[in-house]
C-alpha positions, 0 to 999 in steps of 0.5 A, a space after each residue: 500500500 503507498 505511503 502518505 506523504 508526510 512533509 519533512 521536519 525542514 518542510 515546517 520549520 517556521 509553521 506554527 508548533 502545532 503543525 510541527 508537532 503533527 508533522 514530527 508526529 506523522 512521521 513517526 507514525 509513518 516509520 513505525 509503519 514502515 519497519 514491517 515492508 519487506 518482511 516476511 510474516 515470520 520475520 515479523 513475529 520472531 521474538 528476539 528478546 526475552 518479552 513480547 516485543 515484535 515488529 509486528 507486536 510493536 506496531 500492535 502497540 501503537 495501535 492502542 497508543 493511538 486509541 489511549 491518547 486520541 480516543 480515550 483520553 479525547 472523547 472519555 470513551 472506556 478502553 471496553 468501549 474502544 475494543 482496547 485491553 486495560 494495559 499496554 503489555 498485553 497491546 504487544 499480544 499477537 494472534 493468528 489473525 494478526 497480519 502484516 496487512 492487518 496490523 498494518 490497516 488497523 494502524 494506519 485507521 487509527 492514525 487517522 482516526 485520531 487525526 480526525 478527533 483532534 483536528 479542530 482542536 488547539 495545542 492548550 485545548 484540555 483532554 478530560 479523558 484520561 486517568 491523570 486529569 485534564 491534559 493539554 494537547 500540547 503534552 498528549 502530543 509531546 508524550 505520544 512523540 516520545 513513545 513514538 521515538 522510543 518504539 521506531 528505535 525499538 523497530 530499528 534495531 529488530 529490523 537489523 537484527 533481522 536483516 542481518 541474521 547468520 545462519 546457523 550452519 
């Protein structure tokens, strides 16, 4: 499926913040995508640590951070409601549903879903959805960033790993 073209970090650099933070945002969401092209169904579940990080599960994951922070913490809607688990751990579970293609989509709907829900907001516009209070924009963009980055660098070093497996002889 062809990628959306996301402007660059230069492309915004005198946009206003809020349009920085979406773009740098997008692109993250864009690159966690991306670490499952070229991957075999088996490449992407191989579980090279000692918990459930996977490619596949970790895409998975953001999933549900989609959900947690543009849905729940937006709308005050329950996890139950959103079809989401309680907890993130069990966000990296994987099933014999789960696809490249599947995750993939369901990743991507809920990319846009949640640019969507926030699209009419400002960056100081308060969430009420979320257990810790009332949260601005601004910091649910900042917090989604950071695990954004944390996770593509998460996705990095798996992708080597497993484009760069010797095999056993």
């Amino acid at each position: 499926m062809p990628r959306i073209s996301t402007p660059t970090a230069e492309d915004v650099i005198d946009s206003p913040a809020q349009v920085q933070f979406e773009t740098f945002i997008d692109q993250h969401r864009d690159a966690l995508n991306a670490c499952l092209d070229g991957l075999s169904e088996q490449q992407v579940r191989a579980r090279l640590l000692p918990s459930k990080t996977t490619l596949l599960g970790l895409v998975k994951h953001a999933t549900f951070v989609e959900k947690v922070w543009f849905a729940e913490a937006v709308t005050g809607r329950s996890r139950a409601e959103l079809g989401i688990g309680a907890g993130p751990d069990e966000s990296f579970d994987l099933d014999e549903h789960d696809t490249i293609a599947t995750v993939s989509r369901a990743h991507r709907d809920a990319c846009a879903a949640s640019r969507r829900t926030v699209a009419d907001m400002d960056l100081d516009d308060l969430l009420h959805g979320n257990r810790r209070g009332p949260l601005p924009l601004r910091w649910v963009y900042l917090h989604v960033l950071r695990e954004l980055a944390q996770h593509c660098g998460h996705a990095d070093i798996l992708r080597e790993q497993l484009l760069h497996e010797v095999p056993n002889d």
